[in-house]
N, CA, C and O of each residue as an XYZ file, in Angstrom:
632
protein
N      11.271      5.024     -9.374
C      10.816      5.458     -8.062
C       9.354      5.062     -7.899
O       8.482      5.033     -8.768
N       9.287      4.833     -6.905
C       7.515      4.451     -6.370
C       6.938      5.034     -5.154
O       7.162      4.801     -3.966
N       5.986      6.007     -5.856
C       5.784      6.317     -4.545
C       4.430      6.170     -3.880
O       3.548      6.267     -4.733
N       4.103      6.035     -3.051
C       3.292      5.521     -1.967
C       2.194      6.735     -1.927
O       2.734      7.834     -1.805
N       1.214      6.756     -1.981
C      -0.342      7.965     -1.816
C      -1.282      7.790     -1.528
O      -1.471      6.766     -0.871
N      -2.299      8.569     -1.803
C      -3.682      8.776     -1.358
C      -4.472      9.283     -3.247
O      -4.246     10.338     -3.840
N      -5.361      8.121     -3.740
C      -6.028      8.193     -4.776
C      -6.197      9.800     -4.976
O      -5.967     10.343     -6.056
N      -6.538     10.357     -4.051
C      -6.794     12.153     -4.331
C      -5.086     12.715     -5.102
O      -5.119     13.499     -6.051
N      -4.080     12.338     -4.697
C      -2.931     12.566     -5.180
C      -2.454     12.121     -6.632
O      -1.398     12.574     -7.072
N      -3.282     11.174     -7.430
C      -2.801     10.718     -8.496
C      -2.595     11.507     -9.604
O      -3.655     12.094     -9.823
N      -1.509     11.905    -10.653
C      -1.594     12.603    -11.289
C      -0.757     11.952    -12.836
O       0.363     11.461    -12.691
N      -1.325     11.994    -14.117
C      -0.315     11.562    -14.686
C       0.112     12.194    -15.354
O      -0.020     11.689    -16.469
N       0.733     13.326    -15.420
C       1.458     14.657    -15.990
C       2.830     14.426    -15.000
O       3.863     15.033    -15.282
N       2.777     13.495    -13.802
C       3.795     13.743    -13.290
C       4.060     12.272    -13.119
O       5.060     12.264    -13.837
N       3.961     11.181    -12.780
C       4.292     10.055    -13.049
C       3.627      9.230    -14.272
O       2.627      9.497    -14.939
N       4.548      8.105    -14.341
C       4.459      6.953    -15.864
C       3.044      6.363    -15.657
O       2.171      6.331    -16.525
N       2.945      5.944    -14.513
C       1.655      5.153    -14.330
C       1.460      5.062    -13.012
O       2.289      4.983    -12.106
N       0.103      5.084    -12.976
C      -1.129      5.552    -11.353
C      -1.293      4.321    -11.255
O      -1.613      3.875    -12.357
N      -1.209      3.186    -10.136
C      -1.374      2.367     -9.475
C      -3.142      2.346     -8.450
O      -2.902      2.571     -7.264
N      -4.200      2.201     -8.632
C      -4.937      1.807     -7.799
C      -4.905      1.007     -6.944
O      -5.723      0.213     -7.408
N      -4.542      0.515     -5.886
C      -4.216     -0.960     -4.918
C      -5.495     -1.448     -4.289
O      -5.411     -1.937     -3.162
N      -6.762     -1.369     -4.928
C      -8.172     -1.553     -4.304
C      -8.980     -2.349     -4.940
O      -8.873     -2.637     -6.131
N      -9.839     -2.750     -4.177
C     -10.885     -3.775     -4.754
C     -12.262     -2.998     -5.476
O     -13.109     -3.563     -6.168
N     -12.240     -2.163     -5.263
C     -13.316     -1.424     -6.052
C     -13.011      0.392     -5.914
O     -13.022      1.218     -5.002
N     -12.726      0.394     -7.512
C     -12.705      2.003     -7.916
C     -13.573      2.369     -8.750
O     -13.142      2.015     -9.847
N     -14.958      3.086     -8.924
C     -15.715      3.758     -9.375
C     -14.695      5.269     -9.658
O     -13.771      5.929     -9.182
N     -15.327      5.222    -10.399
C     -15.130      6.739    -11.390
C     -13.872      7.009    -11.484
O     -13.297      7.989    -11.010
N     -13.221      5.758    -12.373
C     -12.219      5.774    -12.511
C     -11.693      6.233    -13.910
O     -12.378      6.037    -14.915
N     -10.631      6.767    -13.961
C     -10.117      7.100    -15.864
C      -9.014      6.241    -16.650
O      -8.804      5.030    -16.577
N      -8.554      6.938    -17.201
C      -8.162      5.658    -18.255
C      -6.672      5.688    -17.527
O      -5.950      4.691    -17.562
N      -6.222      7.057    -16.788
C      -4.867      7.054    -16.309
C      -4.882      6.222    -14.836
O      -3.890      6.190    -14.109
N      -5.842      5.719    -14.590
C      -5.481      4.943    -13.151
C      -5.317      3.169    -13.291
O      -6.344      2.490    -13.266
N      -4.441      2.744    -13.386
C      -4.728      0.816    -13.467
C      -5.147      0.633    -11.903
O      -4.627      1.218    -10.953
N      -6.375     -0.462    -11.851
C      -6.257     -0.928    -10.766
C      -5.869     -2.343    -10.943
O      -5.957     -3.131    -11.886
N      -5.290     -2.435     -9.423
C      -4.843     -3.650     -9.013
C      -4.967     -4.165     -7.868
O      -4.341     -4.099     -6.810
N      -6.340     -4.963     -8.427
C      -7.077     -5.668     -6.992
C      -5.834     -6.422     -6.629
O      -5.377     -5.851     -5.639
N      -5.132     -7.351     -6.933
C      -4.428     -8.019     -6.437
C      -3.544     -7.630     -5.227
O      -3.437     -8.334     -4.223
N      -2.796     -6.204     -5.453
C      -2.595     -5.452     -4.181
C      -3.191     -4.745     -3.805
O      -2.975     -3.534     -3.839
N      -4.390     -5.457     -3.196
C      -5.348     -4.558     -1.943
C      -5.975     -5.928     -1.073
O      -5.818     -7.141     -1.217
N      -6.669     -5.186     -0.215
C      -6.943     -6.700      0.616
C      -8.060     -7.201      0.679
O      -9.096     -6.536      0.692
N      -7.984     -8.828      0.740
C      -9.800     -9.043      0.195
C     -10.648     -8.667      0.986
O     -10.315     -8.230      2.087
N     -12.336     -8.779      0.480
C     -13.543     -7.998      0.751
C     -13.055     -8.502      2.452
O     -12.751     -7.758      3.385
N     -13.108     -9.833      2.431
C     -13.351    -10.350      3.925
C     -12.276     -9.361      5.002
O     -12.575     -8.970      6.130
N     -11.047     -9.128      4.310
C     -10.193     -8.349      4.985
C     -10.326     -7.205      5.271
O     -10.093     -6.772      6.399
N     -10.832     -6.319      4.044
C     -11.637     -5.023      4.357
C     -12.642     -5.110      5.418
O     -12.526     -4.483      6.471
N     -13.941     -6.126      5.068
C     -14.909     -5.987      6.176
C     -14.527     -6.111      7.382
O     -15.396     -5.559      8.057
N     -13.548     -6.610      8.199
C     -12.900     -7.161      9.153
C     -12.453     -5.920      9.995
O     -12.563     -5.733     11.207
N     -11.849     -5.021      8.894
C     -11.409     -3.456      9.041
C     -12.143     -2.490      9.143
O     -11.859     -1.549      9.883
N     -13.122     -2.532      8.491
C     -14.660     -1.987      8.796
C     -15.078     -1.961     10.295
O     -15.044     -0.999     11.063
N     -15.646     -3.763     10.635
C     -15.574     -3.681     11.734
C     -14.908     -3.140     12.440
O     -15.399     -2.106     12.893
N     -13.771     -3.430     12.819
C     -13.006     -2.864     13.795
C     -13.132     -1.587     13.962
O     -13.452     -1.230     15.096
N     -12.956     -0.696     13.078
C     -13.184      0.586     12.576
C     -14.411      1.179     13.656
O     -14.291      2.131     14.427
N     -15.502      0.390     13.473
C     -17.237      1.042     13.855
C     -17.256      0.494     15.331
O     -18.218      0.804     16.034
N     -15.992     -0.509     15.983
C     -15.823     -0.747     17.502
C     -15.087     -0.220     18.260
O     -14.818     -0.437     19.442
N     -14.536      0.958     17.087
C     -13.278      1.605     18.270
C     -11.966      0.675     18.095
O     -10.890      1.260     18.211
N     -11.952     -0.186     17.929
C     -10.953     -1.165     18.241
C      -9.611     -1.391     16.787
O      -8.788     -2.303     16.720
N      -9.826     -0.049     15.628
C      -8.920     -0.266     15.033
C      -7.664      0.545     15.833
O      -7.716      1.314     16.793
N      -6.411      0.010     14.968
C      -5.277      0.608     16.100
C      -3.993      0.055     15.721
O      -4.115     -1.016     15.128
N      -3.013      0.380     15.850
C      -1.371     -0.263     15.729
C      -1.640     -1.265     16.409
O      -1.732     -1.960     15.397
N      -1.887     -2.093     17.345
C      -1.966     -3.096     17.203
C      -3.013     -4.260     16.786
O      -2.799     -5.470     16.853
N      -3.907     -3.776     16.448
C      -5.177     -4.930     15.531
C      -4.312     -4.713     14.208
O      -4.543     -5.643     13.437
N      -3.650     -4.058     13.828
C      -3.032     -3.741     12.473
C      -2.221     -4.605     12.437
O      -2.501     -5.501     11.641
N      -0.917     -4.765     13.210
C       0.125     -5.643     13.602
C      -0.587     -7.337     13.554
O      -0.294     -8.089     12.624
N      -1.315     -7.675     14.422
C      -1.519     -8.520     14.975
C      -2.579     -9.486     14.251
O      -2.652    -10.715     14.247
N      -3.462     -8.396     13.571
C      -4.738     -8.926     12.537
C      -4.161     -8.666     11.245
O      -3.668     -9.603     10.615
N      -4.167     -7.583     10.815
C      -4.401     -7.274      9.423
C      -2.940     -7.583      8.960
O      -2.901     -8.316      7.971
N      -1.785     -7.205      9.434
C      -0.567     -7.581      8.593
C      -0.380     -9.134      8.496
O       0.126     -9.539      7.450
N      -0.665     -9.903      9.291
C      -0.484    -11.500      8.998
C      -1.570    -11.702      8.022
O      -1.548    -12.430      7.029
N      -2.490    -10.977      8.437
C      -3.849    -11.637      7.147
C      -3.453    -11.709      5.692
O      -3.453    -12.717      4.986
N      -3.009    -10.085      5.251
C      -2.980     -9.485      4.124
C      -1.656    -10.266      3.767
O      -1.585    -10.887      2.707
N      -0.642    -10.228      4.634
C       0.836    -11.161      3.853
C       0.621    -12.635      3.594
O       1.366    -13.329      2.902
N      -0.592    -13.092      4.286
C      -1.062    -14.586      4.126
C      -2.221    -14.264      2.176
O      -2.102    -15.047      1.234
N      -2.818    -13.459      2.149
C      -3.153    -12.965      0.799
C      -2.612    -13.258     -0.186
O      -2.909    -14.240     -0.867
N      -1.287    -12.060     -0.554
C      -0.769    -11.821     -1.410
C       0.196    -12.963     -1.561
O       0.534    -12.946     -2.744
N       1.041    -14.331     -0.697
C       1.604    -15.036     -0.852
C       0.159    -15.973     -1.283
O      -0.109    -15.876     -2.481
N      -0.528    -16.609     -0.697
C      -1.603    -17.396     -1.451
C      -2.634    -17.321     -2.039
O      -3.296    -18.302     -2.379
N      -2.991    -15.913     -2.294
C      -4.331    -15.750     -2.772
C      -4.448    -16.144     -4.460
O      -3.495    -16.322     -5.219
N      -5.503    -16.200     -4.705
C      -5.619    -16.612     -6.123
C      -5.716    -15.307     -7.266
O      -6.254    -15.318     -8.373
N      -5.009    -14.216     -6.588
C      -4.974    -13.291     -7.830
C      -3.104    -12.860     -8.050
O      -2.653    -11.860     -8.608
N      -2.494    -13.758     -7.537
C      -0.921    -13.370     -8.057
C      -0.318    -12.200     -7.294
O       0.553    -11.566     -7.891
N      -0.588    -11.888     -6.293
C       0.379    -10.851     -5.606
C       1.661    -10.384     -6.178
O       2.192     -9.415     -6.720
N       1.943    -12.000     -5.631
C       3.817    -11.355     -5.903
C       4.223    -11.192     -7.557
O       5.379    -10.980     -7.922
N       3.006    -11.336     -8.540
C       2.999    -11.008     -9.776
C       3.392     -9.604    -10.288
O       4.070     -9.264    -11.258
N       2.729     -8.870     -9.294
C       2.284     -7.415     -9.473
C       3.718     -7.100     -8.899
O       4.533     -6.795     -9.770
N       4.263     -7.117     -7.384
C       5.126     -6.979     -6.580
C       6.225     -6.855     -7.756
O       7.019     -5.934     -7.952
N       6.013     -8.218     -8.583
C       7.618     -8.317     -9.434
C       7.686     -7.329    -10.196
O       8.775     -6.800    -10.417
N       6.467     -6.850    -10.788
C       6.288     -5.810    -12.158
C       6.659     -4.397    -11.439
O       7.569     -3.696    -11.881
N       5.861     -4.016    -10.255
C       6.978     -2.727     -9.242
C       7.824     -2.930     -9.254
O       8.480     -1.889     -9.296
N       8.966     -4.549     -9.234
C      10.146     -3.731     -8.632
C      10.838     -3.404    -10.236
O      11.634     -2.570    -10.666
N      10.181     -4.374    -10.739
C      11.361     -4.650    -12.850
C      11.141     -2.853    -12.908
O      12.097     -2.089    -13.045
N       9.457     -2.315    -12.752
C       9.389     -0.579    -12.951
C      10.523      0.396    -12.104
O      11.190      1.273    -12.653
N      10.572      0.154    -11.093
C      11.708      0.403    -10.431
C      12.838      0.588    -10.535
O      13.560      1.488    -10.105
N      13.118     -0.688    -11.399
C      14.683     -0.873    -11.931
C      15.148     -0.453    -12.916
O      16.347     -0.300    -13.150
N      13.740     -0.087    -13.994
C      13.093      0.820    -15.005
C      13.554      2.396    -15.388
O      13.769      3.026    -16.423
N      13.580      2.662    -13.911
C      13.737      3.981    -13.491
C      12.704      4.686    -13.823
O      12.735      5.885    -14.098
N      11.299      3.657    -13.812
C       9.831      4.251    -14.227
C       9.462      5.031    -12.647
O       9.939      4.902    -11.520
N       8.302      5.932    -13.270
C       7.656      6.410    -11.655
C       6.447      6.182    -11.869
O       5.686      6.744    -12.655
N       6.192      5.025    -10.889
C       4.871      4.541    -10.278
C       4.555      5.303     -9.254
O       5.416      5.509     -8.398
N       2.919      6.027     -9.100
C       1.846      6.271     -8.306
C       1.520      4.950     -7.418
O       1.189      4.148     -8.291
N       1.426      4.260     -6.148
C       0.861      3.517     -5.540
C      -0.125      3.866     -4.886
O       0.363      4.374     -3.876
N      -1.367      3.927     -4.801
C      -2.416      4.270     -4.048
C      -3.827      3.764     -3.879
O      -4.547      3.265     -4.744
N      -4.074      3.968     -2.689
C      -5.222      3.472     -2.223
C      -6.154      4.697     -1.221
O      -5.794      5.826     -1.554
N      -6.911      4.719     -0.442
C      -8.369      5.767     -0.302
C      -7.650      6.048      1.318
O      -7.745      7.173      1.808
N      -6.990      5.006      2.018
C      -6.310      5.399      3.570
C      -5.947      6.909      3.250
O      -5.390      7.150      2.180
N      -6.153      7.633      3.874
C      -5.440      8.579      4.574
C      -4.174      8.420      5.600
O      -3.356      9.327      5.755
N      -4.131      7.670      6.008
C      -3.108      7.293      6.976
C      -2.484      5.829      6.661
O      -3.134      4.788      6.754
N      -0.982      5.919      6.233
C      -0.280      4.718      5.501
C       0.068      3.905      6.467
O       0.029      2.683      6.321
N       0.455      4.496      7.583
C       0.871      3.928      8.807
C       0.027      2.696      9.158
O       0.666      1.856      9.793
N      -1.105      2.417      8.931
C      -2.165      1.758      9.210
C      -2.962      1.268      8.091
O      -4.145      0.936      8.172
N      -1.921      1.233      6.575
C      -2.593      0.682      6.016
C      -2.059     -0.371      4.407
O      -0.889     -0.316      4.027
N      -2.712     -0.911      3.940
C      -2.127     -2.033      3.346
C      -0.885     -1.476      2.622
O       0.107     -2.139      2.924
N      -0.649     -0.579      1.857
C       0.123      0.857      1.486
C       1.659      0.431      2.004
O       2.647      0.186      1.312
N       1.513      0.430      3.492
C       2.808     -0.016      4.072
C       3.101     -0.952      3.935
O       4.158     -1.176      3.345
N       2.454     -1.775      4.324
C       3.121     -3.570      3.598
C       3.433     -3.571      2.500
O       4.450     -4.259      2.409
N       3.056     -3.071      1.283
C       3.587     -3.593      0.079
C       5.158     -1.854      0.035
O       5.948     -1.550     -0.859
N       5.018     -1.488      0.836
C       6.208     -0.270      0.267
C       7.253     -0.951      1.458
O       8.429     -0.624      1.294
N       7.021     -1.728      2.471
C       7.992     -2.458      2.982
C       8.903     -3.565      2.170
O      10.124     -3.711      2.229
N       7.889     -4.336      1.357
C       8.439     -5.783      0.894
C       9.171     -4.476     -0.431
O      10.335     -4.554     -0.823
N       8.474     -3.708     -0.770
C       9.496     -3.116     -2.578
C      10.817     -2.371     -1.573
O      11.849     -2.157     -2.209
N      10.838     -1.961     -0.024
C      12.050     -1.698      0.404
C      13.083     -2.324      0.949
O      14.168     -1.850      1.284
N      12.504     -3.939      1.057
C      13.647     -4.872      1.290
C      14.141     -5.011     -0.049
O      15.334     -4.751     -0.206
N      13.414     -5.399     -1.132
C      14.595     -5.985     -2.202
C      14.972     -4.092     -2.582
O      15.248     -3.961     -3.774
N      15.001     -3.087     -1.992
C      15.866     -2.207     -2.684
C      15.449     -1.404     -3.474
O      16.216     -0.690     -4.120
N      13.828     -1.338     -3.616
C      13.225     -0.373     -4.862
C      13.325      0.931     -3.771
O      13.340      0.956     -2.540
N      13.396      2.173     -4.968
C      13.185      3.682     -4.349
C      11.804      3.762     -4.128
O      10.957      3.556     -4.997
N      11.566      4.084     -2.881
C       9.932      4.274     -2.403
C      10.326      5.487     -1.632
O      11.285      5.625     -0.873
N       9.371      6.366     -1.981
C       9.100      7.232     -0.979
C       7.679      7.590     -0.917
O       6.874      7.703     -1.841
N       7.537      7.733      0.239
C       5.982      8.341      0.531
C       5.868     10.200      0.370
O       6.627     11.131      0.640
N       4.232     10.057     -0.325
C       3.658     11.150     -0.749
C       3.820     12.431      0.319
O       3.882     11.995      1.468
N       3.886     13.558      0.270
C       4.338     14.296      0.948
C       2.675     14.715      1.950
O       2.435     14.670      3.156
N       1.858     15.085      0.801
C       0.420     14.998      1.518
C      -0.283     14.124      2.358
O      -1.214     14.490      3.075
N       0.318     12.502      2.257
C      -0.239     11.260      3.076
C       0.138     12.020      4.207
O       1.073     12.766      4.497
N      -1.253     11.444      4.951
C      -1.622     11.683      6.713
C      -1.163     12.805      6.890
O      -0.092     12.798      7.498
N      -1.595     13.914      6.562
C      -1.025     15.595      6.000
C      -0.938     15.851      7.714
O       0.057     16.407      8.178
N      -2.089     15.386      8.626
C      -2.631     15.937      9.843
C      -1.427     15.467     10.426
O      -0.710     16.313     10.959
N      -0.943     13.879     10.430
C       0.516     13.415     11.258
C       1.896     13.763     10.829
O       2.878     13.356     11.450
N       1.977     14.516      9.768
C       3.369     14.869      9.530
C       3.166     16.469     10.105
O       3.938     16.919     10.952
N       2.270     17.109      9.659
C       2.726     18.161     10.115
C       2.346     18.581     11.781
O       3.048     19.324     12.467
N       1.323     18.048     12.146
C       1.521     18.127     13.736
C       2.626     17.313     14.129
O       3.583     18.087     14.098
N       3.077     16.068     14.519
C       3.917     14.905     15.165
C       5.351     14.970     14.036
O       6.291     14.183     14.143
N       5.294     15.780     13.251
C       6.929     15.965     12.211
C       6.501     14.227     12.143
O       6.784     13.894     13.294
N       6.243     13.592     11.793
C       5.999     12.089     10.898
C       7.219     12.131      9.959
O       7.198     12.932      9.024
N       8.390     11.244     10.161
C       9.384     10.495      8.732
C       8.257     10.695      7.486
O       7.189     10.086      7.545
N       8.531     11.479      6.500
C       8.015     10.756      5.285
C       8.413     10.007      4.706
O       7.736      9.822      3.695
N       9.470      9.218      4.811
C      10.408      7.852      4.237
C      10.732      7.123      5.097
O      11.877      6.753      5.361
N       9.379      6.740      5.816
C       9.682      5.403      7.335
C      10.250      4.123      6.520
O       9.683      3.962      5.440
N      11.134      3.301      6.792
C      11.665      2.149      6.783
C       9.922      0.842      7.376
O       9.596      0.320      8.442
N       9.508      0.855      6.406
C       8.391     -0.843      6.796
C       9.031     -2.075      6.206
O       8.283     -2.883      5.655
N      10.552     -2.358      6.267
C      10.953     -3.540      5.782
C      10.793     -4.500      6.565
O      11.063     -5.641      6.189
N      10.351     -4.261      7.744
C       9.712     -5.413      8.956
C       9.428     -5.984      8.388
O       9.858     -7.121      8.580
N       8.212     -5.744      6.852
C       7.137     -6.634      6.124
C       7.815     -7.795      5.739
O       7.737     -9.020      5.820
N       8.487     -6.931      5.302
C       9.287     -8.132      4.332
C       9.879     -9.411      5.548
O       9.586    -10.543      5.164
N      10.371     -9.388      6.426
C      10.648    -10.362      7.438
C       9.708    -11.435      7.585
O      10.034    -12.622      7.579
N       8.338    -10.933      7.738
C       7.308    -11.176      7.733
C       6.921    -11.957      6.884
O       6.563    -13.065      7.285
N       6.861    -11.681      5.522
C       6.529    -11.954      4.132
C       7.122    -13.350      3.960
O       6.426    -14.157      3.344
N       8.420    -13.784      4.461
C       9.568    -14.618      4.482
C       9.030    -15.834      4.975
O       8.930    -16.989      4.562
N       8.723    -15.212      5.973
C       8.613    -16.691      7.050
C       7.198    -16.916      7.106
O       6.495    -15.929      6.891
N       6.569    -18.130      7.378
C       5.630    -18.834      6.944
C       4.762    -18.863      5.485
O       3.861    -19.685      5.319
């Protein structure tokens, strides 16, 4: 099983291994691996930043910017994406329980979903953390096991 979180959620008394998905973790312990490779580069972050400090982040700069960016990444970037991707799903198949996490609060809008889309097309158990975006599930009842296999469509083509 893999499940999808927020770094504040990591625990390893209760899963095999804590996943970091970020480019930089300070004060980190020996139970967290990070893995820059699934997170998105500086330029992609700063990009998100921006947007962020213009008002202008949103479901669709997400859609439209950041999901083509980040799936253009992890298929060509020079740190092996779909390296990592393969080692989630073999854990998966494992019947290991992976922690996935990164600092978003809100998955809906963040790299988090793309990679728990592409591990839900080929079929891995993902479910999202019960605490992620605590404020949108329990005001708006939020799916905690949304379907993002869109990604994977995505991921495919070009």
């Amino acid at each position: 099983m893999i499940t999808i979180g927020t770094i504040r959620n990591c625990d390893n008394n209760k899963y095999d291994e804590n996943w970091a998905i970020v480019r930089s973790l300070k004060n980190s312990d020996d139970h967290i691996k990070q893995v820059a490779a699934l997170s998105p580069s500086k330029e992609l972050f700063y990009l998100y930043r921006d947007l962020c400090s213009k008002n202008q982040w949103n479901a669709e700069a997400f859609a439209k910017i950041y999901v083509p960016q980040f799936l253009k990444e992890l298929r060509h970037g020079p740190e092996k994406g779909i390296d990592f991707l393969n080692q989630l799903y073999k854990a998966d198949k494992a019947n290991k329980n992976i922690y996935l996490a990164c600092f978003c609060n809100d998955e809906t809008l963040c790299h988090r979903s793309i990679i728990a889309g592409l591990l839900q097309a080929v079929k891995c158990n993902v479910k999202f953390d019960a605490d992620t975006a605590y404020k949108k599930i329990h005001d708006m009842k939020i799916d905690l096991n949304p379907d993002y296999t869109k990604y994977y469509d995505l991921y495919k083509v070009a």
